[in-house]
Every structure is written in C-alpha cells, then in structure tokens.
C-alpha positions as CSV (number, residue, x, y, z in Angstrom):
1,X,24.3,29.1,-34.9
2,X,23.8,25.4,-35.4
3,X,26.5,24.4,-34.0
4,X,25.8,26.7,-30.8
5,X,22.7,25.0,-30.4
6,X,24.4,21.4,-31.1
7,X,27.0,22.1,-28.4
8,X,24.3,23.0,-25.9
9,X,22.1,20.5,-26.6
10,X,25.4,17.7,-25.9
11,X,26.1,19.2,-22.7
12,X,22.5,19.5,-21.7
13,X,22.0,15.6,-22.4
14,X,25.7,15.0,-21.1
15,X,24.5,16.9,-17.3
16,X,21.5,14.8,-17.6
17,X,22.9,11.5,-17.9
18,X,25.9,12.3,-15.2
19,X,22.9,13.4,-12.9
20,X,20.9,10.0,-13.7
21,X,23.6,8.2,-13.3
22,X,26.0,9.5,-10.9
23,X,29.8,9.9,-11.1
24,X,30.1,6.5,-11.3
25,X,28.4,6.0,-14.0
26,X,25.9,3.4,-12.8
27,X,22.3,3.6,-12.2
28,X,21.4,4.3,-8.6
29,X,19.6,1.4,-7.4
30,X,16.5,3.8,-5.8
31,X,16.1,5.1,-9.0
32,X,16.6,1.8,-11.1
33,X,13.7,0.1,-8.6
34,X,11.6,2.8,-8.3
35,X,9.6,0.6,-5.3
36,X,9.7,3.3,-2.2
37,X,8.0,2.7,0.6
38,X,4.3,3.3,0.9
39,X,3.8,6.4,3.9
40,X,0.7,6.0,6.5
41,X,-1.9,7.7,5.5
42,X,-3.5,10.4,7.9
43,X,-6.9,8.6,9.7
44,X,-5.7,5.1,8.6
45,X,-4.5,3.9,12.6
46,X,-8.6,5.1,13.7
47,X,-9.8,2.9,15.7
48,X,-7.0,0.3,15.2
49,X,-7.2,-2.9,17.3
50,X,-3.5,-4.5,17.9
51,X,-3.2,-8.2,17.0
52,X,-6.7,-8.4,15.4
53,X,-7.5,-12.0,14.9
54,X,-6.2,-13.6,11.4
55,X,-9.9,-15.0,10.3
56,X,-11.1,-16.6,7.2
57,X,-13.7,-13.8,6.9
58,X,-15.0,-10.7,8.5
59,X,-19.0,-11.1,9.0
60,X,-21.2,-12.3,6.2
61,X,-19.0,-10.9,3.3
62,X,-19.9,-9.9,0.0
63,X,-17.3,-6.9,-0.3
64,X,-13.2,-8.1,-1.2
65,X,-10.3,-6.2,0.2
66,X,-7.3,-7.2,-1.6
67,X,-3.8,-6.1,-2.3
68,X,-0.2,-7.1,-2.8
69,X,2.8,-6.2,-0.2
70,X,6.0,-5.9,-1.7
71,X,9.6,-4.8,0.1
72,X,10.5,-1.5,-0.9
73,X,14.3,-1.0,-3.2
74,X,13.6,-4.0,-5.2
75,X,9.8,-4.8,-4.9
76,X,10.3,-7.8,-4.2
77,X,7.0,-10.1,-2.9
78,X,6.5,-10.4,0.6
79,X,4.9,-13.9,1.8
80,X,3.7,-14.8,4.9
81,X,3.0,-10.7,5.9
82,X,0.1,-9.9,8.5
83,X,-2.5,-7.0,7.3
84,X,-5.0,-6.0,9.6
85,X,-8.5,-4.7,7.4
86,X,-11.0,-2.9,9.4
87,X,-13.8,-0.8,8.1
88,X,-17.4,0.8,8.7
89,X,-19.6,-2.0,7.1
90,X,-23.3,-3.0,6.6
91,X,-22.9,-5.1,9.5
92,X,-20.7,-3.1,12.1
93,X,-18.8,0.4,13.1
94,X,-15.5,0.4,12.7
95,X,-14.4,1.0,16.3
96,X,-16.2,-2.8,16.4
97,X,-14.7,-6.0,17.3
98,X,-15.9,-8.0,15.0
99,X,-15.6,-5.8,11.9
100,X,-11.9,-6.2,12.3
101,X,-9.6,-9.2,11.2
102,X,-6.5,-9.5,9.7
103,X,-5.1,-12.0,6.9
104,X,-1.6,-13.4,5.6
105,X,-0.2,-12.9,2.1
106,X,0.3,-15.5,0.0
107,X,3.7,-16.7,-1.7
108,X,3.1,-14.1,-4.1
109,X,2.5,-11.5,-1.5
110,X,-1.1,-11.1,-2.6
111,X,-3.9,-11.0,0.1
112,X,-7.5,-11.2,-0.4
113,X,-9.6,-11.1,2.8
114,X,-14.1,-10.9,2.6
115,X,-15.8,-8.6,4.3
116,X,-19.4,-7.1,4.4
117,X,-20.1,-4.2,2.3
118,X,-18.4,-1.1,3.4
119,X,-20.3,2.0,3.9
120,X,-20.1,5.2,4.5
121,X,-18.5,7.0,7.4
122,X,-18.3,10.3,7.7
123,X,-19.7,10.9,4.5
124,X,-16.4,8.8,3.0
125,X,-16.9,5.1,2.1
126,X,-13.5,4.0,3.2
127,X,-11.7,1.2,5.0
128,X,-8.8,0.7,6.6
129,X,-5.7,-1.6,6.5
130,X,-2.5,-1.9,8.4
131,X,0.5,-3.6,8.4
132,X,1.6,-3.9,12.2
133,X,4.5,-6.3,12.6
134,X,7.9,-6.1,13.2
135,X,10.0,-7.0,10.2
136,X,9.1,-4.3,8.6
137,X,8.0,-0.4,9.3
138,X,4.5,0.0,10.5
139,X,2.0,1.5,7.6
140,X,-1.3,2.6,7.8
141,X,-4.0,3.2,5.0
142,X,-7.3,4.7,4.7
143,X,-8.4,4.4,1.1
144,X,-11.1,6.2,-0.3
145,X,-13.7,4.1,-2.3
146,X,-14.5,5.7,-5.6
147,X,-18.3,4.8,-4.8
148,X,-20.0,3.6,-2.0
149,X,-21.2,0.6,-4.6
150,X,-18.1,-0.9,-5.0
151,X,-17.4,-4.0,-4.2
152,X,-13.9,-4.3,-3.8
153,X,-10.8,-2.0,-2.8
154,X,-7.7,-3.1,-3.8
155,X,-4.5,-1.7,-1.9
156,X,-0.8,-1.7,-2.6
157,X,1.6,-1.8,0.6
158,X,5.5,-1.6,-0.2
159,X,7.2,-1.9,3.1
160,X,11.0,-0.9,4.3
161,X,12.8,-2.8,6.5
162,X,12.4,-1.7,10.5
C-alpha cells in the first residue's frame, strides 16, 4: 500500500511540475513575473477630463494620492508616465475643473500628487485616477477609501504595452 501511495504521490508532483513548467521545462515568463496588467475599474473614466493639466497641486491640499506604475511581464518601473487624479473633494465636485490635474512619475515610477480632502460621493469616499497616454493601454481606477478620514490613497497601476 505504501508504495501505491508513493507512486501516486511521484506522479502527482511529476504532472505538477510539467504543468508549471511546460514541456520545455522552463518557467513561463507570465508565471515567473507574476506583474499582469492592472484592468479599468467600472466608474473609474466618470467624469474624465482628457489632457488634464500636469500641476504641482490640486486646490489647497491636505489629502496625498500616490502610487507606483510599473510595466506589466516584468514589473519593471515606468518613469516619466502621465496619471490623471480627479476626485469629489472638500473644495470641488468631481465633474469640476479644477479638482482635476494630473502628475508624472518619478525615475522610480512613483507619483505623489496633493489634493484637498476627498469626500464622499455617493455615499463612497473615492477618487479617481487614469492613465491616458499612448505607450501603453489606457486604465482607469476608482478606489474605494477605507474611511472618509483618510488622508491618503495609495494606487498600484501595471500597464501593458498598446
């Protein structure tokens, strides 16, 4: 009976690994990065503004939306990348001018853009951030704040190649 079980168990782990690895017998690279490519989220192109000014700030500030973009396969940083934030704020509606602006990512692909305090907006504290240019496929995101105290939403965009 042991050795029933022995034999099952090596071809069980033997039909695993050929699966994980292909008849190759190398990693797939999909699986080995594990970066895929971050989806649009459904609300997150309301009341989108195309080519939103890049600004130093939106309003009088006090709330941080940050984030890092990264290129999908490999993760890799992405430097230089445009994101668009918008959001229902202390001092504006979303659908506002002047609560939009976008920012640039660092050499890290990190980006870090203030903004007044976001409130609620239909009963959701949420903001919006998009990535809009043409290097890359087109993501939106509407995140969810845990709590309309926060002061800070930090957002993860991993882009594939147009």
């Amino acid at each position: 009976m042991t050795d029933v079980i022995a034999t099952r168990r090596t071809l069980l782990a033997s039909a695993g690994a050929l699966m994980m690895t292909g008849a190759s017998g190398l990693v797939l690279p999909a699986r080995a990065a594990g970066f895929a490519p971050t989806p649009s989220m459904r609300g997150g192109s309301n009341n989108y503004r195309p080519g939103a000014p890049v600004v130093d700030r939106i309003g009088g500030g006090g709330f941080w939306m940050t984030g890092s973009v990264l290129r999908a396969g490999d993760g890799a940083p992405l430097a230089g990348q445009r994101i668009q934030i918008w959001a229902h704020t202390t001092e504006g509606h979303e659908r506002d001018p002047q609560s939009h602006g976008a920012t640039l990512t660092d050499e890290n692909g990190r980006f870090r853009l203030e903004m007044p305090q976001i409130v609620p907006a239909f009963g959701q504290p949420h903001g919006h951030l998009a990535y809009d240019d043409d290097a890359y496929k087109t993501v939106f995101l509407r995140p969810v704040m845990a709590s309309a105290s926060d002061t800070s939403l930090n957002v993860e965009f991993i882009l594939q190649p147009a």
